[in-house]
PDB file of N, CA, C and O in Angstrom:
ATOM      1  N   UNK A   1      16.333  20.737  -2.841  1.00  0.00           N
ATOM      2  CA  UNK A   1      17.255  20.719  -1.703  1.00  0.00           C
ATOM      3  C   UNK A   1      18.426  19.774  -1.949  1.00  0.00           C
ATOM      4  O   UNK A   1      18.245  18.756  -2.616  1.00  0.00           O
ATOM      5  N   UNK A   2      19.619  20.070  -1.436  1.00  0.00           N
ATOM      6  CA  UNK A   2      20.546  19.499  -1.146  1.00  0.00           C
ATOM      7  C   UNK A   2      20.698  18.507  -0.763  1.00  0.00           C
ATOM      8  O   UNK A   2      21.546  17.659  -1.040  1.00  0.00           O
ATOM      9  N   UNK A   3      19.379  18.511   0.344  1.00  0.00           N
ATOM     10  CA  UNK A   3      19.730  17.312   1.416  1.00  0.00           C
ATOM     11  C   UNK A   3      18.541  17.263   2.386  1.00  0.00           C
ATOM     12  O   UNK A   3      18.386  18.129   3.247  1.00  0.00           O
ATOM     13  N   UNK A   4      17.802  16.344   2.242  1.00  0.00           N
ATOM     14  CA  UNK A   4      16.504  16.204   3.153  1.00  0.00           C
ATOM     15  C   UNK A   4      16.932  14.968   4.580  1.00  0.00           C
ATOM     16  O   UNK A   4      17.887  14.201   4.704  1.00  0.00           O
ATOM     17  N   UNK A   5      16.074  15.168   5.220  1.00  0.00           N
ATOM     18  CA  UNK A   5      16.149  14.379   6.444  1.00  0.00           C
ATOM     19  C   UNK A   5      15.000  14.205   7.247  1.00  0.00           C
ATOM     20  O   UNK A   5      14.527  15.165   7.856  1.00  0.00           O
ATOM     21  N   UNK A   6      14.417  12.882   7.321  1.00  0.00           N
ATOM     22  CA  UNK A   6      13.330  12.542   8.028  1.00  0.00           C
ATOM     23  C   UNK A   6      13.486  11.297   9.032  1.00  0.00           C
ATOM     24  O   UNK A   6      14.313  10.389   8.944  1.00  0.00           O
ATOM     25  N   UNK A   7      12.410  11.490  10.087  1.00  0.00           N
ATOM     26  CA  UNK A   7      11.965  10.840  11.261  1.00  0.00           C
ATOM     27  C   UNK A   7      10.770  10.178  10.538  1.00  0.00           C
ATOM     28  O   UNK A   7       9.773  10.703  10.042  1.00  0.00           O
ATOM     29  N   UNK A   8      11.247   8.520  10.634  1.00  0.00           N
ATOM     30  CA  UNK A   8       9.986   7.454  10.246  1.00  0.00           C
ATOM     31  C   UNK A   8      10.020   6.910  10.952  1.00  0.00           C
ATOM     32  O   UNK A   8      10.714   6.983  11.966  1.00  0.00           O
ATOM     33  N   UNK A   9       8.949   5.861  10.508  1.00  0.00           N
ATOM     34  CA  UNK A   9       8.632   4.649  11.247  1.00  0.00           C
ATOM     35  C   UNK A   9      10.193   3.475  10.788  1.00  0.00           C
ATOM     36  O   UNK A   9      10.737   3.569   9.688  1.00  0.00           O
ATOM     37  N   UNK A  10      10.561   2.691  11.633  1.00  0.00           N
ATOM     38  CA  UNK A  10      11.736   2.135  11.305  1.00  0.00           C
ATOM     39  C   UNK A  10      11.571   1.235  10.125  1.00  0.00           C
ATOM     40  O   UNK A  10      12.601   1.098   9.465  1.00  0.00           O
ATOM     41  N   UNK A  11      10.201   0.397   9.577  1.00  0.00           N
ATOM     42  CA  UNK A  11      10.201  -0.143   8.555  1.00  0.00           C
ATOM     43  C   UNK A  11      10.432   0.451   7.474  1.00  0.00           C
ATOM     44  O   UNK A  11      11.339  -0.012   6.783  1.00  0.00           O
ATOM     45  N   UNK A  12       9.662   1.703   6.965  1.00  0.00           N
ATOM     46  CA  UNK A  12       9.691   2.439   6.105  1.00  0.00           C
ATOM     47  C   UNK A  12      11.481   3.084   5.799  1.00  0.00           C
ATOM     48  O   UNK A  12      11.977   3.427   4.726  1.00  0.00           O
ATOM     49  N   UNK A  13      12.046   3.063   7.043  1.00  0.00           N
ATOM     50  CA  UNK A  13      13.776   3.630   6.672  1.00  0.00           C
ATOM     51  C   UNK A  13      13.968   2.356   5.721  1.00  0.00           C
ATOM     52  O   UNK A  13      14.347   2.390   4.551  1.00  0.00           O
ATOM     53  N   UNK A  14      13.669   1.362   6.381  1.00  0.00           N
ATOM     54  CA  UNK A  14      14.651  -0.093   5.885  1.00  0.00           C
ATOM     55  C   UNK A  14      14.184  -0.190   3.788  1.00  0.00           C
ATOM     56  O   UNK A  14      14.853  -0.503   2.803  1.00  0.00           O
ATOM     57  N   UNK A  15      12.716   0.274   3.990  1.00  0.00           N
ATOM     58  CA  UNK A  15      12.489  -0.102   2.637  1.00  0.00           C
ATOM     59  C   UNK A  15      13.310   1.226   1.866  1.00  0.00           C
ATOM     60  O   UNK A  15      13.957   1.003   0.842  1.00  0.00           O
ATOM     61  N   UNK A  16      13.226   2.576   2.430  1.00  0.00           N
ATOM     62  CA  UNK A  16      13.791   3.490   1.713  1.00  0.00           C
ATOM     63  C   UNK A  16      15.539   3.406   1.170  1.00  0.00           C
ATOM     64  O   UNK A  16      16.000   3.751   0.082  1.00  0.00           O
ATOM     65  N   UNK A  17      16.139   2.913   2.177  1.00  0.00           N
ATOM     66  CA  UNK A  17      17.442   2.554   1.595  1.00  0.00           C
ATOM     67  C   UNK A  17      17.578   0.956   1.598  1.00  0.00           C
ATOM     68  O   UNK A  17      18.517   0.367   2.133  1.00  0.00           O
ATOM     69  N   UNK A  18      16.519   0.337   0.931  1.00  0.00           N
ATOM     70  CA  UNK A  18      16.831  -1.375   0.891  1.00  0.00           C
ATOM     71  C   UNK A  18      17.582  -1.467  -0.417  1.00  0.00           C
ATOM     72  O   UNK A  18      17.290  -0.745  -1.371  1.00  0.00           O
ATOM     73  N   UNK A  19      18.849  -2.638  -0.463  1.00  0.00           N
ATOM     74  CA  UNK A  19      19.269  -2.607  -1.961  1.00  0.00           C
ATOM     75  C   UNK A  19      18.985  -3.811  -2.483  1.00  0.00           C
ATOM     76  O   UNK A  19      19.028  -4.911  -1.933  1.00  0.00           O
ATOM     77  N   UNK A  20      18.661  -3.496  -3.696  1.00  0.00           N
ATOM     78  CA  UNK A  20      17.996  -4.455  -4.878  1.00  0.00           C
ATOM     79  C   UNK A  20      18.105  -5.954  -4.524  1.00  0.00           C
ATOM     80  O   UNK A  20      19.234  -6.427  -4.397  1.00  0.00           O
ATOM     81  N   UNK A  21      16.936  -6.797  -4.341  1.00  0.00           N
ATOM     82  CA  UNK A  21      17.165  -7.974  -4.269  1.00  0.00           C
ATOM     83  C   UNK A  21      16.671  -8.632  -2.511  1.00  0.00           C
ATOM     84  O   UNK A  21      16.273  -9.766  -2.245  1.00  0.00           O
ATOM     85  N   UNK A  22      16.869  -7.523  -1.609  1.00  0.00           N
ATOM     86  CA  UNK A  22      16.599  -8.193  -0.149  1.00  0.00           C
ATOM     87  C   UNK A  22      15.320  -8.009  -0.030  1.00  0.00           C
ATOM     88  O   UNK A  22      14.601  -7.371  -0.800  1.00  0.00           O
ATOM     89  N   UNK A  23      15.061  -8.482   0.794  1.00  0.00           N
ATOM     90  CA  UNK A  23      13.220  -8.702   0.918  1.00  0.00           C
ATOM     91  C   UNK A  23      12.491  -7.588   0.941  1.00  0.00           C
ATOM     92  O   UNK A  23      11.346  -7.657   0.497  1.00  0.00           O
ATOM     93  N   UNK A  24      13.138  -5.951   1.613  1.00  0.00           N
ATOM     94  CA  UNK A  24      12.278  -4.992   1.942  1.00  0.00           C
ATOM     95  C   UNK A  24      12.430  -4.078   0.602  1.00  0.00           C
ATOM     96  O   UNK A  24      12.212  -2.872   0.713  1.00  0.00           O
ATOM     97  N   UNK A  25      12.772  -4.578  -0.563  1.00  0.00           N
ATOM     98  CA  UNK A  25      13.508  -3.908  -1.884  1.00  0.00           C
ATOM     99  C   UNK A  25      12.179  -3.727  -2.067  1.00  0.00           C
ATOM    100  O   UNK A  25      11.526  -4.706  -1.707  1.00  0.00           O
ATOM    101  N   UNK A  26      11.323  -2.512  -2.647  1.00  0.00           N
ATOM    102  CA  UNK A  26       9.699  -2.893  -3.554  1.00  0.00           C
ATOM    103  C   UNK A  26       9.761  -1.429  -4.176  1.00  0.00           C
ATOM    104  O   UNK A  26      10.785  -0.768  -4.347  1.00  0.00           O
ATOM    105  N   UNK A  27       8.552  -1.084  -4.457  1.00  0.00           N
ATOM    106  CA  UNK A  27       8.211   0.269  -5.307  1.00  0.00           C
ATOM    107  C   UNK A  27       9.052   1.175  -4.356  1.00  0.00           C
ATOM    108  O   UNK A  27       9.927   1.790  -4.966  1.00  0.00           O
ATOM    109  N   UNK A  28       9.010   1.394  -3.102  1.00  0.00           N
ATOM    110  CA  UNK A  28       9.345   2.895  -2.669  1.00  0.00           C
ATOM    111  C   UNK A  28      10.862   2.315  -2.352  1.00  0.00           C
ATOM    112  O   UNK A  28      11.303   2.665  -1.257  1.00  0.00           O
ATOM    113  N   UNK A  29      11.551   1.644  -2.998  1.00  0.00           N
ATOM    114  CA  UNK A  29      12.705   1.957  -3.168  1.00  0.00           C
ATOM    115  C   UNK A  29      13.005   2.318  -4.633  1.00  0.00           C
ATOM    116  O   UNK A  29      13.741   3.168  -5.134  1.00  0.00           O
ATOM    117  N   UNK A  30      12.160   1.357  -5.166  1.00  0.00           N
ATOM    118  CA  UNK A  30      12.764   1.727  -6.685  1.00  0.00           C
ATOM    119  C   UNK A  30      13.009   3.652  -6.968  1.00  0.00           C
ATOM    120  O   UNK A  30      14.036   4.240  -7.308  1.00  0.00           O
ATOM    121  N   UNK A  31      11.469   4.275  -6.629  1.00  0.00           N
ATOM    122  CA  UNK A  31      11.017   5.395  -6.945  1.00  0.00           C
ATOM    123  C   UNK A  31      12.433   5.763  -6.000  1.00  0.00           C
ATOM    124  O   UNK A  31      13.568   5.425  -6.338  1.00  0.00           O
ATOM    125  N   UNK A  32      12.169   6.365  -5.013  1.00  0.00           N
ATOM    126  CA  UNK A  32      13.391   6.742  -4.214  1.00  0.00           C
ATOM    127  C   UNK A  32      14.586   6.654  -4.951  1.00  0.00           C
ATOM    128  O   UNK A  32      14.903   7.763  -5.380  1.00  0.00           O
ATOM    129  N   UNK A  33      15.533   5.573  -5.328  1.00  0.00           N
ATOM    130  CA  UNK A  33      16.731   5.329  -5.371  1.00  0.00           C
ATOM    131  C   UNK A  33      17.046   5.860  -6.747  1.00  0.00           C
ATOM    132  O   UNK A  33      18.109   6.213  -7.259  1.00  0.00           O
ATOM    133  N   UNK A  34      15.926   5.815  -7.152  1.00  0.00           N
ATOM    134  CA  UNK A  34      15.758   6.198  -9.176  1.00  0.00           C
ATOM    135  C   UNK A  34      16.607   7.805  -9.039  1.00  0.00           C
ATOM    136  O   UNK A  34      17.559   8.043  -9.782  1.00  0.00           O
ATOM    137  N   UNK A  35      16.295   8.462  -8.372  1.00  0.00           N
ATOM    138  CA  UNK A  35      16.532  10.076  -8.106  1.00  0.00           C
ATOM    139  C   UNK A  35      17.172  10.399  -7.008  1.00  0.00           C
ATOM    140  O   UNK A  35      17.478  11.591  -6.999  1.00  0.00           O
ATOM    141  N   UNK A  36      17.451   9.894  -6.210  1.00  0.00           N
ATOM    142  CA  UNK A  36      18.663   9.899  -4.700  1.00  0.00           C
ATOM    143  C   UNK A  36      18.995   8.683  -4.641  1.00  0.00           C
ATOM    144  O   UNK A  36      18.663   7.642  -5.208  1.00  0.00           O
ATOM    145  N   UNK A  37      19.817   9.038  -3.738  1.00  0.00           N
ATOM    146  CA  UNK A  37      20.377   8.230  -2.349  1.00  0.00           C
ATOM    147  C   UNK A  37      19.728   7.963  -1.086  1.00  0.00           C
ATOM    148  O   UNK A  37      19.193   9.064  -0.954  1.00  0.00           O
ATOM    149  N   UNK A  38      19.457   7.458  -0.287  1.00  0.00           N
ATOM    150  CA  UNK A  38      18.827   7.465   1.011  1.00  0.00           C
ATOM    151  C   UNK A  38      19.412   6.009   1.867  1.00  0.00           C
ATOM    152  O   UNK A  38      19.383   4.798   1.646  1.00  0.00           O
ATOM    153  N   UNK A  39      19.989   6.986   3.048  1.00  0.00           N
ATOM    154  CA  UNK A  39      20.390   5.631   3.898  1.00  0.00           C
ATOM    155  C   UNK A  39      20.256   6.286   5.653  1.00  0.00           C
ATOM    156  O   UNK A  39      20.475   7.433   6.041  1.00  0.00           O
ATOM    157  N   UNK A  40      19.824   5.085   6.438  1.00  0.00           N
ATOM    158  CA  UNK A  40      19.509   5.386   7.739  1.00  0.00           C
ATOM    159  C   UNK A  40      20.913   5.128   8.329  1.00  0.00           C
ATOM    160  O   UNK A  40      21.888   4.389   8.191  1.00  0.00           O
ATOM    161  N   UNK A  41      20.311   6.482   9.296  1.00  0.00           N
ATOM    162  CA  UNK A  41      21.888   7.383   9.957  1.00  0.00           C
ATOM    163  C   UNK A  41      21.567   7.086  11.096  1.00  0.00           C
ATOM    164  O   UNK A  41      22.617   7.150  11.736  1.00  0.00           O
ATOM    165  N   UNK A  42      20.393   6.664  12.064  1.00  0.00           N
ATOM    166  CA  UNK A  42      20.357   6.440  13.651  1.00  0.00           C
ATOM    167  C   UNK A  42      18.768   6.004  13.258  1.00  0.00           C
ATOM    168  O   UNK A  42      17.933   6.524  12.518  1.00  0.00           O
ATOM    169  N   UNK A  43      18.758   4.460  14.353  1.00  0.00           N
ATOM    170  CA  UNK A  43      17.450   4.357  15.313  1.00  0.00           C
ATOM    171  C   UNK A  43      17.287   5.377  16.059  1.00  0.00           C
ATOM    172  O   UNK A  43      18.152   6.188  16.389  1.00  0.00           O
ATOM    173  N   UNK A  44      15.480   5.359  16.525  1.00  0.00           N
ATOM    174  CA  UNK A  44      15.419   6.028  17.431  1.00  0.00           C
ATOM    175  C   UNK A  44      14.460   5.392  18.122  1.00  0.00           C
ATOM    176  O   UNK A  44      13.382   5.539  17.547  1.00  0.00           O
ATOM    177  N   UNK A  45      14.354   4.614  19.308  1.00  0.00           N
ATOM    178  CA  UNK A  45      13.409   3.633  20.416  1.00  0.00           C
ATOM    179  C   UNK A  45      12.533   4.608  20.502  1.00  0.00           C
ATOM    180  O   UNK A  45      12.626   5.827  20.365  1.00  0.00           O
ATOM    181  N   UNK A  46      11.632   3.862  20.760  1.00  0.00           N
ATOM    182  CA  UNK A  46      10.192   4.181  21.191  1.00  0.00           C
ATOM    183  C   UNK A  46      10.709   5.239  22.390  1.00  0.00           C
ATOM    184  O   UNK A  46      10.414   6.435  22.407  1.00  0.00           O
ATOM    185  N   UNK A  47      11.392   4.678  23.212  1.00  0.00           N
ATOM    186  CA  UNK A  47      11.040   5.921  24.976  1.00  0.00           C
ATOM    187  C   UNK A  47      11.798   7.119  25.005  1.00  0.00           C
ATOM    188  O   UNK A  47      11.990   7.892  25.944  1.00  0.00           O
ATOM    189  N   UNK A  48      12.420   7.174  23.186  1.00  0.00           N
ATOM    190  CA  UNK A  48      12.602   9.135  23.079  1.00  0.00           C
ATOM    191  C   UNK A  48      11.473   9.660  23.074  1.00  0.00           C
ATOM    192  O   UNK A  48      11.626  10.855  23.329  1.00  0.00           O
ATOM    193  N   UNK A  49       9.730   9.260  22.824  1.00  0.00           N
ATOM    194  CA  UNK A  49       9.677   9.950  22.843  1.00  0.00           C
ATOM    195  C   UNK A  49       7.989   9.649  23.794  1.00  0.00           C
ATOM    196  O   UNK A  49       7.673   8.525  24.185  1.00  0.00           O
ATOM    197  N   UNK A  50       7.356  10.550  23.948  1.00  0.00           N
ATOM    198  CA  UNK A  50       6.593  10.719  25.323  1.00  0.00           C
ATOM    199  C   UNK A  50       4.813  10.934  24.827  1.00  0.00           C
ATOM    200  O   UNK A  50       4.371  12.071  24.664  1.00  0.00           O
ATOM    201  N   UNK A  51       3.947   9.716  24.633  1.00  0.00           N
ATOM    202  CA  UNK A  51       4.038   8.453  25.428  1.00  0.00           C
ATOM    203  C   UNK A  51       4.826   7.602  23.866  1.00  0.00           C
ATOM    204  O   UNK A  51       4.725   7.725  22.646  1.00  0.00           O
ATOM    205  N   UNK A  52       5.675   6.658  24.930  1.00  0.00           N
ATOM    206  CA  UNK A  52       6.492   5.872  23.712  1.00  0.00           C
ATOM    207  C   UNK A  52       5.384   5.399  22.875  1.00  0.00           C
ATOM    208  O   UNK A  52       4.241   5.101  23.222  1.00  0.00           O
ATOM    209  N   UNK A  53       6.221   5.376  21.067  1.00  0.00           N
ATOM    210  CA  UNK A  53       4.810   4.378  20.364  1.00  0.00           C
ATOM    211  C   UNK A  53       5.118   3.122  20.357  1.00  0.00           C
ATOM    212  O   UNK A  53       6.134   2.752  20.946  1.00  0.00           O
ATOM    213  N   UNK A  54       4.555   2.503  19.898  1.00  0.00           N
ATOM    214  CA  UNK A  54       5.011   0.851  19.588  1.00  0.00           C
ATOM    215  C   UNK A  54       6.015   0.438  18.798  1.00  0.00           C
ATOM    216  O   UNK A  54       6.746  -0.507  19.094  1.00  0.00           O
ATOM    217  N   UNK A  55       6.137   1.266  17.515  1.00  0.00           N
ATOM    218  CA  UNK A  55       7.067   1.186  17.132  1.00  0.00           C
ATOM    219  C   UNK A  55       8.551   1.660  17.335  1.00  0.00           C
ATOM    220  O   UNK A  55       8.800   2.475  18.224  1.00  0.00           O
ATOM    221  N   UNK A  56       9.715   1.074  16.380  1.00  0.00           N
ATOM    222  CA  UNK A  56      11.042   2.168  16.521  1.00  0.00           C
ATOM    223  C   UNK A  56      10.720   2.945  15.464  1.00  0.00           C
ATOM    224  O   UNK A  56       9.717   2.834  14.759  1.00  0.00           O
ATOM    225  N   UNK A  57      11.530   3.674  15.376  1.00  0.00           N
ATOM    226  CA  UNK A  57      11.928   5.174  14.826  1.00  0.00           C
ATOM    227  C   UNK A  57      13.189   4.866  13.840  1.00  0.00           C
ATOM    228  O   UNK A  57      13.926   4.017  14.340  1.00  0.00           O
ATOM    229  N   UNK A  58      13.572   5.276  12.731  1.00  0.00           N
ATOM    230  CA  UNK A  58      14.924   5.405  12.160  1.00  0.00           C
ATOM    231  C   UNK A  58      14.983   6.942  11.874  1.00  0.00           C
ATOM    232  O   UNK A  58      13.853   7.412  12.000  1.00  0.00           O
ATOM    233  N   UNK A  59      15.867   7.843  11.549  1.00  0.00           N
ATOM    234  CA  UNK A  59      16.297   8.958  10.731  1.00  0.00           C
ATOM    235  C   UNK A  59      16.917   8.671   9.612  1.00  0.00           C
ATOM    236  O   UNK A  59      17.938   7.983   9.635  1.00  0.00           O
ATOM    237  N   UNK A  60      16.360   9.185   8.382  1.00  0.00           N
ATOM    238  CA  UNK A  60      16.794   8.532   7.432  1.00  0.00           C
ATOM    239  C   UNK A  60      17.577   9.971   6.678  1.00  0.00           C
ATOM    240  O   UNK A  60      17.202  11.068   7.091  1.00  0.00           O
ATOM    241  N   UNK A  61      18.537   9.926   5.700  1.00  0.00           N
ATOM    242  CA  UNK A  61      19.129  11.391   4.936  1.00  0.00           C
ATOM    243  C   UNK A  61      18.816  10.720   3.466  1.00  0.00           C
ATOM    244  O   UNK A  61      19.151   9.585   3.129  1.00  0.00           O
ATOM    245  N   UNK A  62      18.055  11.737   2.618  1.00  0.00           N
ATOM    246  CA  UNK A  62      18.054  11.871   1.312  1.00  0.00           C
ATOM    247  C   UNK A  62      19.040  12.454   0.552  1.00  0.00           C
ATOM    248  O   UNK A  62      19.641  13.430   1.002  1.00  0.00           O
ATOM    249  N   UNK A  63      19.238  12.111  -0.277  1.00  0.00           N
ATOM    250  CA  UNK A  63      20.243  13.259  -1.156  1.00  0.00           C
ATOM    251  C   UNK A  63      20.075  12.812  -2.588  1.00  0.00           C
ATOM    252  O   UNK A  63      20.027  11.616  -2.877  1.00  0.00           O
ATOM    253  N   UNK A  64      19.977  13.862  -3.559  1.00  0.00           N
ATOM    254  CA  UNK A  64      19.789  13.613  -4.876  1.00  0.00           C
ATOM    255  C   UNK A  64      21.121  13.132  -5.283  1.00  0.00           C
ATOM    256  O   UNK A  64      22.270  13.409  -4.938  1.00  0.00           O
ATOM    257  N   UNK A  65      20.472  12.143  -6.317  1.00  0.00           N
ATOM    258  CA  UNK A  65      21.898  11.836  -7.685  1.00  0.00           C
ATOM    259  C   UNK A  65      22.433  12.572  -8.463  1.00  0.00           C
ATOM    260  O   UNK A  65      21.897  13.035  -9.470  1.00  0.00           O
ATOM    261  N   UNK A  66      23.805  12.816  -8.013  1.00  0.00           N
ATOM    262  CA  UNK A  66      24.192  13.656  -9.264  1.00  0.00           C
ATOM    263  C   UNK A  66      23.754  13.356 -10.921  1.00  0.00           C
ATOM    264  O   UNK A  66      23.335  14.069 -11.833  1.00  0.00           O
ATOM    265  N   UNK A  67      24.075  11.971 -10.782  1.00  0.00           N
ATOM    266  CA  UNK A  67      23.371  11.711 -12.495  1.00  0.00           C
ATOM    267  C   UNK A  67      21.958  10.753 -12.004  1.00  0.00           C
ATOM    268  O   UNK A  67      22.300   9.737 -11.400  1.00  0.00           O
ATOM    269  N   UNK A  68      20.791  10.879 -12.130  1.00  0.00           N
ATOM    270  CA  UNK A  68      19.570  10.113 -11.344  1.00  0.00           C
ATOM    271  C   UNK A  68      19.758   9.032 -12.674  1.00  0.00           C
ATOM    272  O   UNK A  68      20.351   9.212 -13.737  1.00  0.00           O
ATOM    273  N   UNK A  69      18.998   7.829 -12.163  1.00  0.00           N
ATOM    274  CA  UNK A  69      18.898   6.637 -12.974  1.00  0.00           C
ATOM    275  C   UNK A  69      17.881   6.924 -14.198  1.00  0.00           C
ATOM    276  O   UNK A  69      18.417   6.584 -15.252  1.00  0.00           O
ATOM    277  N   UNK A  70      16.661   7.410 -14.376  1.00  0.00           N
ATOM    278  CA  UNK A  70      15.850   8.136 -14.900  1.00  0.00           C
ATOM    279  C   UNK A  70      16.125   9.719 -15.269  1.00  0.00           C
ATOM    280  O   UNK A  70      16.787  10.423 -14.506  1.00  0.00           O
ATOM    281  N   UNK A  71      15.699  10.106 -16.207  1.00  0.00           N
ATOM    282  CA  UNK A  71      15.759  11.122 -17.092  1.00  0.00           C
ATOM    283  C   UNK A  71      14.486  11.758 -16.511  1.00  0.00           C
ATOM    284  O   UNK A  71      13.669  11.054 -15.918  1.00  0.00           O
ATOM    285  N   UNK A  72      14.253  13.470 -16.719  1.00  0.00           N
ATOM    286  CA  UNK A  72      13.339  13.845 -16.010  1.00  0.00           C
ATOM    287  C   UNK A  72      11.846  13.823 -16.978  1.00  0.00           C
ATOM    288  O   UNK A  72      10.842  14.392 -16.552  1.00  0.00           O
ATOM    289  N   UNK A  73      11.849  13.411 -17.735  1.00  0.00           N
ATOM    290  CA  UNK A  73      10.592  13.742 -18.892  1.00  0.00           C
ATOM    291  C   UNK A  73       9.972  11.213 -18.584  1.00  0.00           C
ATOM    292  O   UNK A  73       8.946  10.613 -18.904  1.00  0.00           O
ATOM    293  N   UNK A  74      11.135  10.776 -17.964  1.00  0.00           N
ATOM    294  CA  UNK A  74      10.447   9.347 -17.308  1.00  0.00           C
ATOM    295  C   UNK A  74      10.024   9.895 -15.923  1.00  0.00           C
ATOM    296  O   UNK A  74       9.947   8.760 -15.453  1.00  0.00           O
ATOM    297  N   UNK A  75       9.697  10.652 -14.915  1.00  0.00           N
ATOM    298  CA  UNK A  75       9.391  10.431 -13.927  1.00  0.00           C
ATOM    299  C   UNK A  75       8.137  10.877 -14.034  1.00  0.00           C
ATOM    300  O   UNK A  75       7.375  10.813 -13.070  1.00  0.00           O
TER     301      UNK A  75
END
C-alpha cells in the first residue's frame, strides 16, 4: 500500500514516529522508520468513544520510503 493509517493507543503513536535519541525512540521505531515514514496526524480523547477507555487515542499515517534505510534481503 501506498499509505496505511491506524487508530492506537497514544503511547504507541509517540514511539512509532519518535526521532532518534528522545526517550520513546526503541525497537518499534527503529523497525518502522527503517521502511517508512510514520507521523501522528490527530489525538483522539477517550470520550470519542463509548464507554471512554482510559487511555488517549492518536491516528497515526504510514507511508513507505521511497529509498528504505535497509535493503530487502536485511529485513
Amino acid at each position: 500500500p501506498s499509505r496505511a493509517v491506524y487508530l492506537v493507543q497514544r503511547e504507541g503513536a509517540e514511539r512509532m514516529a519518535a526521532p532518534p535519541g528522545s526517550k520513546t525512540y526503541g525497537a518499534l521505531s527503529v523497525n518502522l522508520q527503517a521502511l517508512a515514514t510514520a507521523r501522528t496526524v490527530r489525538r483522539v480523547p477517550p470520550g470519542a468513544f463509548q464507554p471512554p477507555p482510559a487511555v488517549d487515542s492518536a491516528v497515526v499515517v504510514v507511508e513507505p520510503r521511497a529509498t528504505p534505510v535497509i535493503d530487502a534481503g536485511q529485513e
